[in-house]
C-alpha atoms as one frame of an Amber mdcrd trajectory, in Angstrom:
protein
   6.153  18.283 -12.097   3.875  18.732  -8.935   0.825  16.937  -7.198  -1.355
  19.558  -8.110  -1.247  19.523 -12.042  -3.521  17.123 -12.786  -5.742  19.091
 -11.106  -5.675  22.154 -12.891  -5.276  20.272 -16.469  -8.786  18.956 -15.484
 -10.737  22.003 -14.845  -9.094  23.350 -17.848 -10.424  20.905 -20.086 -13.335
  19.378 -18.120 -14.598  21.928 -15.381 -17.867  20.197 -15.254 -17.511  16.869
 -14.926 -17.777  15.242 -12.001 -14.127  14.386  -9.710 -15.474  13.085  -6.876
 -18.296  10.952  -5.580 -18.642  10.343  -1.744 -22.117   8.941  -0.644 -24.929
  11.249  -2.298 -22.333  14.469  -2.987 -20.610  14.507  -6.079 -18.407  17.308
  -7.000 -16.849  18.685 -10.338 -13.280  19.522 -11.109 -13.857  22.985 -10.827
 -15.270  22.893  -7.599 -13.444  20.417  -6.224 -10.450  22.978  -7.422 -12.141
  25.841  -5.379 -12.697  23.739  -2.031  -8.614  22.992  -2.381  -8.022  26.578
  -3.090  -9.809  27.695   0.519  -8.597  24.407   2.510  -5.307  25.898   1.336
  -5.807  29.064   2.579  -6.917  27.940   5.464  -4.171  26.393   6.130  -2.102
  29.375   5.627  -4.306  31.534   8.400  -4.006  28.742  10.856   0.145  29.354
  10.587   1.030  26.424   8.164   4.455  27.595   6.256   6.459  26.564   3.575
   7.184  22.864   4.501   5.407  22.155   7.784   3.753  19.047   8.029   0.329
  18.479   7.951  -1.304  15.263   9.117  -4.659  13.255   8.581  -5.939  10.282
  10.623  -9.172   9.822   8.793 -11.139   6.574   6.502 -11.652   7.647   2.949
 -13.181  10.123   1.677 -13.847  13.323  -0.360 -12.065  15.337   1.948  -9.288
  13.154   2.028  -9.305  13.752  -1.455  -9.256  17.618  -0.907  -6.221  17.133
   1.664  -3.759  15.696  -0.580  -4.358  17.858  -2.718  -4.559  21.156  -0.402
  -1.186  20.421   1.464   1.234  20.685  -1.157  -0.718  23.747  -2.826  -0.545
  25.429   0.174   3.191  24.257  -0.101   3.307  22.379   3.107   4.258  18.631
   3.482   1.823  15.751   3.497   1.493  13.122   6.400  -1.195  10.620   6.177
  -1.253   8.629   9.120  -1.581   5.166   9.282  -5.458   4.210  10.789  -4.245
   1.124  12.301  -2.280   2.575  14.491  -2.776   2.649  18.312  -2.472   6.380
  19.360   1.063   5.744  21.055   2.005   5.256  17.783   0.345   8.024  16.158
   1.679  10.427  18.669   4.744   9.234  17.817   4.920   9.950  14.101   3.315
  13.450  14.828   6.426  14.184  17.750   8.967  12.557  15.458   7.850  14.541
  12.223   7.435  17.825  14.404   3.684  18.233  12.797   1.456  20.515  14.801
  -1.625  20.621  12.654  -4.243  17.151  12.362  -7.359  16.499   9.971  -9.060
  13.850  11.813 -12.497  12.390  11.355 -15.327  10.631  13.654 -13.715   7.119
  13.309 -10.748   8.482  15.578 -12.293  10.843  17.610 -11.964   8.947  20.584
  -8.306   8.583  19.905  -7.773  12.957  20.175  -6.999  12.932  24.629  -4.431
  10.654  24.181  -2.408  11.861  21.368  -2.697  15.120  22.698  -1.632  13.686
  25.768   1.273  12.380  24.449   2.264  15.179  22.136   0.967  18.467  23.503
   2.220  20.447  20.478  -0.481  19.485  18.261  -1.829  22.838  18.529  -4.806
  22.659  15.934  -6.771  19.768  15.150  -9.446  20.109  12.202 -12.471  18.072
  12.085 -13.035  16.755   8.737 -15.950  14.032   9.760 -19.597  14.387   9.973
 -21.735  15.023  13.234 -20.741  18.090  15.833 -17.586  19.230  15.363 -15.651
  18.292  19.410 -14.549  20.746  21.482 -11.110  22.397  20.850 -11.972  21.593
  17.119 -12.155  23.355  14.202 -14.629  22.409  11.506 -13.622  21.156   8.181
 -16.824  22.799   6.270 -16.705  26.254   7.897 -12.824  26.765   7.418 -13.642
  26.540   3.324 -16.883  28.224   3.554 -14.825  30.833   5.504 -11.426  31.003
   3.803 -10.302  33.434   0.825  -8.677  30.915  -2.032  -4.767  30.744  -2.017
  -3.487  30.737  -5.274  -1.384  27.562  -5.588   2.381  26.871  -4.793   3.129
  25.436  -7.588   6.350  24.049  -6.228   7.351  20.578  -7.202  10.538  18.571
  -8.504  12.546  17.678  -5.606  10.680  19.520  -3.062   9.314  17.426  -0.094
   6.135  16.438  -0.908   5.290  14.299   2.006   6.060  11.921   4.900   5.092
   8.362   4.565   5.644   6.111   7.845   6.943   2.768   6.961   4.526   0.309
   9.196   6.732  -0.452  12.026   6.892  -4.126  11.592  10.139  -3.966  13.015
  10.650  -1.204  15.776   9.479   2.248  15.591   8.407   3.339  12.354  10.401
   5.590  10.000   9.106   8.781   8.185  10.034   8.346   4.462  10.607  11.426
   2.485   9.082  11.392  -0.471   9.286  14.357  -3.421   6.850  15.546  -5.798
   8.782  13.896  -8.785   9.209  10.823  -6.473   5.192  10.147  -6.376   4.879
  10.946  -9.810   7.589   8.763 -10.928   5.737   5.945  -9.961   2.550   7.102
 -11.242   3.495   7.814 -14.207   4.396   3.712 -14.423   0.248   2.963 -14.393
  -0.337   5.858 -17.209   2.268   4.092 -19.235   0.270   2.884 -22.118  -0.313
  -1.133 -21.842  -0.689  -1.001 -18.337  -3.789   0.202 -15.947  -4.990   3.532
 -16.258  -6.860   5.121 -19.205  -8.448   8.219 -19.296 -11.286   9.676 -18.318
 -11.842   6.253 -16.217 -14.010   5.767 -12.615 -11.361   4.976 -10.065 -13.054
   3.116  -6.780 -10.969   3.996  -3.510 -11.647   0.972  -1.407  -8.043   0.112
  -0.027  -6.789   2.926   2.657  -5.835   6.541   1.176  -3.424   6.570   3.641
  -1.387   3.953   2.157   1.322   4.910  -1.027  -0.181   2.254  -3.153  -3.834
   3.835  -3.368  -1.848   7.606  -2.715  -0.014   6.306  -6.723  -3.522   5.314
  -8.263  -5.130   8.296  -6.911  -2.480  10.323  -8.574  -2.332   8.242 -11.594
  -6.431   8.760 -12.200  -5.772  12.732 -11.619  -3.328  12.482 -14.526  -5.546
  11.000 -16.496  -8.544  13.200 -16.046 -10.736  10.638 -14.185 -13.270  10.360
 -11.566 -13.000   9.337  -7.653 -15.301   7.159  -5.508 -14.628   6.416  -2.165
 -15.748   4.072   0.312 -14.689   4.440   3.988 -13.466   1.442   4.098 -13.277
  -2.044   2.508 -16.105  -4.324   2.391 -17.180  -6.474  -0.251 -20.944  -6.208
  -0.564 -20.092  -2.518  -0.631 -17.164  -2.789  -3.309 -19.482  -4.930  -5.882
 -22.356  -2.448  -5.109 -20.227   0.686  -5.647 -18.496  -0.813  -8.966 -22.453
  -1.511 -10.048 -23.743   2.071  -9.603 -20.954   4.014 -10.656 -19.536   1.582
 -13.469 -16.331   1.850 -12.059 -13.588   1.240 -14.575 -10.123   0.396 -12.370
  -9.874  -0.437  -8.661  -6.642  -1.485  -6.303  -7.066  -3.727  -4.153  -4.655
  -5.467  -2.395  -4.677  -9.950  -1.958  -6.767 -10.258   0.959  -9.203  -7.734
  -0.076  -8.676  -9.788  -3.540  -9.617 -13.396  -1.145 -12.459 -11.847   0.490
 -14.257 -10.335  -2.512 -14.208 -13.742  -4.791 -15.081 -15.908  -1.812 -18.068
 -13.802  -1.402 -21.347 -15.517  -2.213 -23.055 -12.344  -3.683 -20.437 -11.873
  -6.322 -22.121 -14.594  -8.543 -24.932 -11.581  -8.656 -23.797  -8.728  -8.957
 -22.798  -6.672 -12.074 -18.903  -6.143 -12.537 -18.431  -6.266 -16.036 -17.689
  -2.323 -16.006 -14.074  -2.959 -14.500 -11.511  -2.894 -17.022  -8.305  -2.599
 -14.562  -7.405  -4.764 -10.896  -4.328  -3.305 -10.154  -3.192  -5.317  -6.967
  -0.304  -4.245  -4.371   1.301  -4.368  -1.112   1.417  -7.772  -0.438   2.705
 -11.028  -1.987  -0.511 -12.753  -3.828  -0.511 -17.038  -4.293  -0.394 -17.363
  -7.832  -3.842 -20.051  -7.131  -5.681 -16.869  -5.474  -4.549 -15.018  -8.736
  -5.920 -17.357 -11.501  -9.171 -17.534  -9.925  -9.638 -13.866  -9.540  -8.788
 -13.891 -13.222 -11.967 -15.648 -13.919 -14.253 -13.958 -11.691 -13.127 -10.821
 -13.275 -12.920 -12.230 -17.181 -13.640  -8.467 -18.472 -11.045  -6.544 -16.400
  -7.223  -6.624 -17.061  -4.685  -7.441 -13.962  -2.004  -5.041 -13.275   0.607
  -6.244 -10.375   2.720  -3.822  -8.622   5.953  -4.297  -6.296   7.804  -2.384
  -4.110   7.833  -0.863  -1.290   7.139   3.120   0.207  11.217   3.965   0.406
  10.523   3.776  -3.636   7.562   6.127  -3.569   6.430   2.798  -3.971   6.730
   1.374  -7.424   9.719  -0.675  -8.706   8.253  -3.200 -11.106   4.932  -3.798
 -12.834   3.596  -7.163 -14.445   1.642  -5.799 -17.153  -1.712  -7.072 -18.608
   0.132  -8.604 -21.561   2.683 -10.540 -18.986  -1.053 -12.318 -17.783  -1.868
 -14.082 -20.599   1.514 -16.293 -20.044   0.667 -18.777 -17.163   4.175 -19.284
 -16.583   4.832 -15.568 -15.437   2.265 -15.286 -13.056   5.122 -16.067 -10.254
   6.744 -12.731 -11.349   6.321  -9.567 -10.181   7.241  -7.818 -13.216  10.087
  -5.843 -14.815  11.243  -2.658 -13.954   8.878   0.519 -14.251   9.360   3.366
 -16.222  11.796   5.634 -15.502  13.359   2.849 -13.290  16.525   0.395 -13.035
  16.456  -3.190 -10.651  19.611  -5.535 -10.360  19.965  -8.419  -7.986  22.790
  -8.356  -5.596  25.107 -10.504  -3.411  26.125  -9.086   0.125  28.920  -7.600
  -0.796  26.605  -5.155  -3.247  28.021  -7.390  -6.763  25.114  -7.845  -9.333
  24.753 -11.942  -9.534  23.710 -13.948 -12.377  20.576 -14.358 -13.577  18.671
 -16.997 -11.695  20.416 -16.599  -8.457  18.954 -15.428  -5.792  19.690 -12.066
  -4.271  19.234  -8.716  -2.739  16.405  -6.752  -4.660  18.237  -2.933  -5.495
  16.692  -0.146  -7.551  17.971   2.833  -8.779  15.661   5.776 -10.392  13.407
   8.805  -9.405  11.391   6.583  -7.436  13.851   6.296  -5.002  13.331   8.249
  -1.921  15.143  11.071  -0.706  15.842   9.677   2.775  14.344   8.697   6.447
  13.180  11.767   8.356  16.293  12.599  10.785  18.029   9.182  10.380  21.412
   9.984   8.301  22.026   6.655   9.411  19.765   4.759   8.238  19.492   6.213
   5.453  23.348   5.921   4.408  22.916   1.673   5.217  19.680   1.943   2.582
  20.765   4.209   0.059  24.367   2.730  -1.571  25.778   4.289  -4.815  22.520
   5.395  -5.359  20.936   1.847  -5.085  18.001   1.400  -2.758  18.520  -2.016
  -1.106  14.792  -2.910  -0.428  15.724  -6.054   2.094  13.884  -8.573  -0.051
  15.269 -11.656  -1.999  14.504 -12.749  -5.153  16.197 -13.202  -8.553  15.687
 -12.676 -12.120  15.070 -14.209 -15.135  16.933 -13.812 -18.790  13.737 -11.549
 -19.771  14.286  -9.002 -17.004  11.336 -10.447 -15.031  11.753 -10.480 -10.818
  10.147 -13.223  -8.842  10.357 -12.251  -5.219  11.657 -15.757  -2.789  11.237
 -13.848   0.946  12.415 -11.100   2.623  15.958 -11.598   2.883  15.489 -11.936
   6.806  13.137 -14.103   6.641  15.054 -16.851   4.387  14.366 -20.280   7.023
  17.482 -22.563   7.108  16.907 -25.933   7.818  19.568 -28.434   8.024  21.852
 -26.378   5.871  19.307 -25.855   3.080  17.494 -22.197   2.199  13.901 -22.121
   1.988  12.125 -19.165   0.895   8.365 -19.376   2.349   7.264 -17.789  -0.796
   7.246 -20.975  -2.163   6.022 -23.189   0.741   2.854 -20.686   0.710   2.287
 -20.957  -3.282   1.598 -24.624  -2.812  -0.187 -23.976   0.648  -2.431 -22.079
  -1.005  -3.160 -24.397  -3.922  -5.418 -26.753  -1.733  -8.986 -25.671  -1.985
  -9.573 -25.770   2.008  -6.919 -22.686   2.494  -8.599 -19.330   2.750  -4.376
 -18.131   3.703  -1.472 -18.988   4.965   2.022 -17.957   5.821   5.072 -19.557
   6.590   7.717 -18.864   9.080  11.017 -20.532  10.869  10.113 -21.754  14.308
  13.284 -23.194  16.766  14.054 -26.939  15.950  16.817 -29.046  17.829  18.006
 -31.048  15.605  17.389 -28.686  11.955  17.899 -25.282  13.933  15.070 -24.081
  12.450  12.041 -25.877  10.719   9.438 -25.047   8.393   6.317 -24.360  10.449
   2.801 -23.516   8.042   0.125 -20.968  10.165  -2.887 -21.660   7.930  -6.746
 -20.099   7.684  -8.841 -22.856   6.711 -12.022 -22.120   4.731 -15.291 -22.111
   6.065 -16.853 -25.423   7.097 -13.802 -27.369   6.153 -12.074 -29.744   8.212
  -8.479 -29.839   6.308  -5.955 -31.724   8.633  -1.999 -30.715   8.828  -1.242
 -34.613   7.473  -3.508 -33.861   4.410  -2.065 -30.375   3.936   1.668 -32.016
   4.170   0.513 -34.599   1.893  -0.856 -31.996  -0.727   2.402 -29.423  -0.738
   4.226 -32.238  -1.367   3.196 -32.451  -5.041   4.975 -29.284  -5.483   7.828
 -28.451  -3.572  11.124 -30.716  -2.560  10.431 -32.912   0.976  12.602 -30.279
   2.819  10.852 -27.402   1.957   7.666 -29.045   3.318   6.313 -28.029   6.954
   7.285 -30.044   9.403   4.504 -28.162  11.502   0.968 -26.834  11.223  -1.030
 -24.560  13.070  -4.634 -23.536  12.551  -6.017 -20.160  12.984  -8.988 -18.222
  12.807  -7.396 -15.272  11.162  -3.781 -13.633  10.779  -2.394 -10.281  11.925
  -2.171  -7.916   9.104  -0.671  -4.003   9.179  -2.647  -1.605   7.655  -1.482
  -1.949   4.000  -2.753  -5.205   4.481   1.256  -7.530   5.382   0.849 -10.381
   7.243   2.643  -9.281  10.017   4.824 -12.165  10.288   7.071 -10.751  13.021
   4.059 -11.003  15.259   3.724 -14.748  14.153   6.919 -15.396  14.987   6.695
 -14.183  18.444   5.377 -16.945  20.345   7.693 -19.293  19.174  11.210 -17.776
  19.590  10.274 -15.635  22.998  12.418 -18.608  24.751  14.843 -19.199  22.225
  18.462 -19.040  22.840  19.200 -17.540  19.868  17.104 -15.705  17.738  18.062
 -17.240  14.039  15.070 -14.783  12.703
């Protein structure tokens, strides 16, 4: 198995349909196929060898596209980089990873002096944007114009495939290597039948390519023969409009993207009845946000996904089927195909069902380490077990509901709360747009439960009426004891509350840091 096949099983069977749509160009397979072949051997002239890393700081696109597929068939290694990142940090991953060779577009331009500044060996950078190509660039569109095909690699299995930098919520980030059979593990999970994809279906890339969780739809709607549209970026009025024109069939998006589409006043207007799969990922989702994007998409059916990119990402799925119960909306599924989960005490024992725990997983989703960090990777991979960091437990049925990340469990007065729960019923009064919940320093509890919420537009919700409303559903203690009102809250780019950054403020002074 490699990243490529899909690929060539379309222009096989399909060389004239169209693959990918991008603004007013549309492509077929068999061109699309051609461009990959030059980029490819482009590549190759330019010095790329077996298993150097190429990198691409860019917003989505049809070249994007053409990169991820290019890399591994010239049999180099893939490195999208994440487009939130300052360029400290994107110097960083290209000195830590050793890459030499950037795509980069005209969105991060601006960012090129000071990541060359700060690692000098990037020795080519290829512009793959539109406009004049800078100085000290090459250009995207005369290197495939220019360039004899390279017939592809074909190399796959357990071969790198790519480098996936974990977000760097806490410290600097780590490169995750990930195989070809790794990212098609998890793919193969949404081509499972019963879950998302289908063939021949219009996929709509709206969340950022350079994340794992649209990298595993993208692959999963190349498996299946379908077509690509991408947006830059997300945006609403532009998601509704796109899904309108091209009758897109499946989309990911990930919960705020989710909040911000059905809160939207044009959506009463517009046309969506083409989407038949929401497959939504990255971040936790408030089983209230979930219900009512179940009726403002009635047509489509709701795929959730949860993991994390050390499992290339995908450990469990909650299938379409697993909707239609109210009472396992909570979950996030059961295992994925070709995958094993077990909860865990500290000392690595499996606990009973219904106790909370240490998530593990065990399958060919599991990744084959952290770029030069034996450590690290030893204290994450145990007996074969990834130990993903997050709590939950499981039901008789096999079905996970996630509580908190493990290090983020608040004690209060000798009593766990898991802000999972606090933030369900947060986000079950009408006034909260979102919310998260954290342990802030107490004197007398050691730590209490403090609620950072996002009212809705022209509402004037107070903390007393928010206490007064969580109440209903959780136990007194698990109630915030504090509230704090924002205008918005700090997400990475896969679109985490950054909760580290939220906790910040409040434990800067602390004598000891409980969190």
């Amino acid at each position: 198995m490699y990243l490529t096949q899909g690929l060539h099983r379309s222009v096989q069977q399909t060389p004239d349909a169209t693959m990918t749509v991008f603004g007013e160009q549309t492509r077929t397979f068999a061109e699309v196929a051609d461009r990959v072949a030059r980029l490819a051997g482009a590549l190759r002239d330019l010095g790329v060898g077996d298993g150097d890393r190429v990198a691409m700081l860019a917003l989505n696109s049809d070249r994007y596209h053409e990169y991820l597929l290019a890399v591994p068939w010239a049999n180099a290694v893939l490195n999208p980089v994440n487009t939130r990142w300052s360029a400290a940090e994107v110097a960083y991953s290209l000195e830590d990873s050793d890459t030499r060779v950037m795509l980069i577009d005209e969105a991060f331009v601006d960012m090129l002096p000071a990541i060359e500044q700060s690692w000098p060996k990037l020795r080519t950078v290829i512009y793959a944007g539109d406009g004049p190509v800078p100085e000290g660039a090459l250009s995207y569109d005369a290197l495939i114009s220019d360039s004899e095909p390279l017939p592809d690699a074909r190399r796959g299995g357990d071969q790198l495939a790519g480098l996936f930098y974990t977000g760097g919520t806490t410290g600097f980030p780590k490169g995750v290597m990930l195989s070809h059979a790794n990212l098609l593990t998890s793919s193969y999970g949404l081509v499972a039948p019963g879950f998302a994809f289908r063939p021949r279906g219009v996929f709509l890339h709206a969340a950022p390519m350079f994340h794992l969780a649209d990298l595993m739809a993208w692959n999963a709607e190349l498996l299946q023969g379908g077509r690509h549209v991408f947006l830059p970026s997300f945006d609403p009025v532009a998601v509704m409009e796109a899904i309108t024109q091209h009758q897109v069939t499946d989309v990911l998006l990930v919960p705020t993207m989710i909040q911000m589409l059905i809160d939207h006043p044009q959506i009463a207007q517009s046309d969506l009845t083409s989407l038949r799969s929401v497959f939504y990922a990255a971040a936790p989702i408030p089983q209230a946000l979930l219900e009512r994007a179940m009726k403002a998409f009635p047509n489509a059916e709701f795929v959730q996904g949860y993991g994390m990119t050390e499992l290339s990402p995908l450990a469990t799925l909650l299938s379409p089927a697993d909707h239609e119960n109210p009472a396992l909306l909570r979950a996030a599924g059961r295992a994925a195909p070709c995958v094993e989960v077990r909860i865990v005490d500290p000392h690595g024992k499996e606990v009973p069902r219904g106790t909370v725990g240490e998530v593990t997983v065990r399958g060919g989703n599991v990744m084959l380490g952290y770029w030069n960090k034996e450590k690290e990777t030893a204290a994450a991979i145990r007996d074969g077990w990834m130990h993903t960091g997050d709590g939950a437990y499981m039901d008789e049925d096999g079905y996970l509901y996630i509580v908190d990340r493990i290090k983020d469990m608040i004690v209060t007065g000798g009593e766990n709360v898991y802000s999972a729960e606090v933030e369900n019923a947060l986000a079950k009064h009408p006034a909260v747009a979102s919310c998260a919940v954290i342990g802030i320093p107490d004197p007398e509890w050691g730590e209490r439960v403090h609620a950072i919420v996002v009212r809705r537009a022209d509402t004037d919700l107070t903390a007393e009426e928010l206490r007064d409303h969580v109440k209903n559903f959780i136990a007194g203690y698990k109630c915030p004891r504090s509230v704090d009102f924002v205008e918005a809250l700090p997400l990475s780019g896969a679109g985490k509350i950054l909760k580290r950054e939220l906790r910040e403020q409040y434990w800067a002074d602390a004598e000891r840091q409980v969190n």
